[in-house]
C-alpha positions in Angstrom: 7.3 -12.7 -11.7 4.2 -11.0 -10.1 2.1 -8.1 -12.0 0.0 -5.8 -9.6 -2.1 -3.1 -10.9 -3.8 -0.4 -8.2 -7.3 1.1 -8.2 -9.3 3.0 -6.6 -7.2 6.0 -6.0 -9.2 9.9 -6.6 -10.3 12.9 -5.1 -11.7 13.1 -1.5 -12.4 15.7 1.4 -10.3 15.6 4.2 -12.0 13.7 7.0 -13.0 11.1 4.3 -12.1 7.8 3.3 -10.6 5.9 0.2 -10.2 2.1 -0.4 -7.4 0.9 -2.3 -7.0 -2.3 -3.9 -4.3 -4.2 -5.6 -5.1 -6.6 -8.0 -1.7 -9.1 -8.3 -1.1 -11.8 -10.9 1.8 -13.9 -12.2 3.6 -15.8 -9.3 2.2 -17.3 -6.3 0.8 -14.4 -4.5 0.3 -16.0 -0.9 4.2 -16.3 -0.7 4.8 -12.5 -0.7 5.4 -9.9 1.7 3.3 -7.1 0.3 3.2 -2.9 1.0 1.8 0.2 0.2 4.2 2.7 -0.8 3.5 6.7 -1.7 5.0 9.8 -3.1 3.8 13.3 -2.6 5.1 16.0 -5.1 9.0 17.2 -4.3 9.1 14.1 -2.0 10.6 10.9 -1.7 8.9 7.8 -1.8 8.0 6.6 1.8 6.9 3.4 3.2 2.9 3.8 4.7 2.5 -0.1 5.5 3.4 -3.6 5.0 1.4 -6.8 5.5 3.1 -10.5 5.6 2.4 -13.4 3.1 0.2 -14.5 6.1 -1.2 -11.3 6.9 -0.2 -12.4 10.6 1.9 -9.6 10.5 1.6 -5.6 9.5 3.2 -2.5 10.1 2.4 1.0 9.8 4.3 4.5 9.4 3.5 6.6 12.4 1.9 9.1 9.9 -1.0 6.7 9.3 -1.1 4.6 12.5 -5.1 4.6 13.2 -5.9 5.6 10.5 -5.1 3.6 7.7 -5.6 -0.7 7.6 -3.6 -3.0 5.7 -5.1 -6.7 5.1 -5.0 -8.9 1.9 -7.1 -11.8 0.5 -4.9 -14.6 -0.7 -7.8 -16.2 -2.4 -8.2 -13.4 -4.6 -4.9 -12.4 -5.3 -5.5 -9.2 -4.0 -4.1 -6.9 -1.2 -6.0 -3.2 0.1 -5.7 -0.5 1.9 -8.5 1.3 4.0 -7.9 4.7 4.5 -10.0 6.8 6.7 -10.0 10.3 8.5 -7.5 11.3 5.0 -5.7 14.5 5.5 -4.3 16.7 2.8 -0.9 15.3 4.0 -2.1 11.8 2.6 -2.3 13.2 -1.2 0.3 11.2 -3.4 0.9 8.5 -5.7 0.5 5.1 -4.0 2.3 2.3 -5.0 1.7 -1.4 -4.2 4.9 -3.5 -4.0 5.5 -7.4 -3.5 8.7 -8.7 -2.2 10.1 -11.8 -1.6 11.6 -11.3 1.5 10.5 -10.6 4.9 8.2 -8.1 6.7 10.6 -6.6 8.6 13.2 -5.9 6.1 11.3 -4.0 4.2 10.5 -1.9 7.1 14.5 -1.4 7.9 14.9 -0.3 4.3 14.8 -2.7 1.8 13.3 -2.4 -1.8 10.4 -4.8 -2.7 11.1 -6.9 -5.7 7.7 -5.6 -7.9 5.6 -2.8 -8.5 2.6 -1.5 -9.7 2.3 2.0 -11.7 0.6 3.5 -9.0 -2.9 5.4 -8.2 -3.6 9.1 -7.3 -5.2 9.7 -4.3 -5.8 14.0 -3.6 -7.3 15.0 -0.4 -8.5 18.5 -0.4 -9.0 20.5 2.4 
């Protein structure tokens, strides 16, 4: 069983930048695949990116290629995401997810095995 809780979620100007953490607790954190999910209002959830129990591996959605960076800190138990250059487009929920299986199939589809309750990130223009 893993626990994650987000933080650092809140209101920015586009062009800005946020830094999200993940704070994970419960199983052995360096075995699992982990990603940032989000959900905008009247949307589905989307994957944004996804970083292997290594972090030897990462993956991005097109939509934040460049300007978003994934990396984790096994020693800490904790995962983040860097967000720069934010656009309005980037306001939603974010989610962080752990999974037990691997980095690309969660990127064909697949649901991660946990999740945290989320942090609000609003861009405004």
């Amino acid at each position: 069983q893993v626990q994650l809780v987000e933080s650092g979620g809140g209101l920015v100007q586009a062009g800005g930048s946020l830094r999200l953490s993940c704070a994970a607790s419960g199983s052995i954190f360096s075995r699992n695949t982990m990603g940032w999910y989000r959900q905008a209002p009247g949307k589905e959830r989307e994957l944004v990116a996804v970083i292997s129990s290594s972090s030897g591996n990462t993956y991005y959605a097109d939509s934040v290629k460049g300007r978003f960076t994934i990396s984790r800190d096994n020693a800490k138990n904790t995962m983040y995401l860097q967000m720069n250059s934010l656009i309005p487009e980037d306001t939603a929920m974010y989610y962080c997810a752990a999974g037990l299986g691997s980095l690309s199939s969660y990127v064909s589809g697949s649901r991660m095995n946990y999740w945290g309750k989320g942090t609000l990130v609003t861009v405004s223009s």
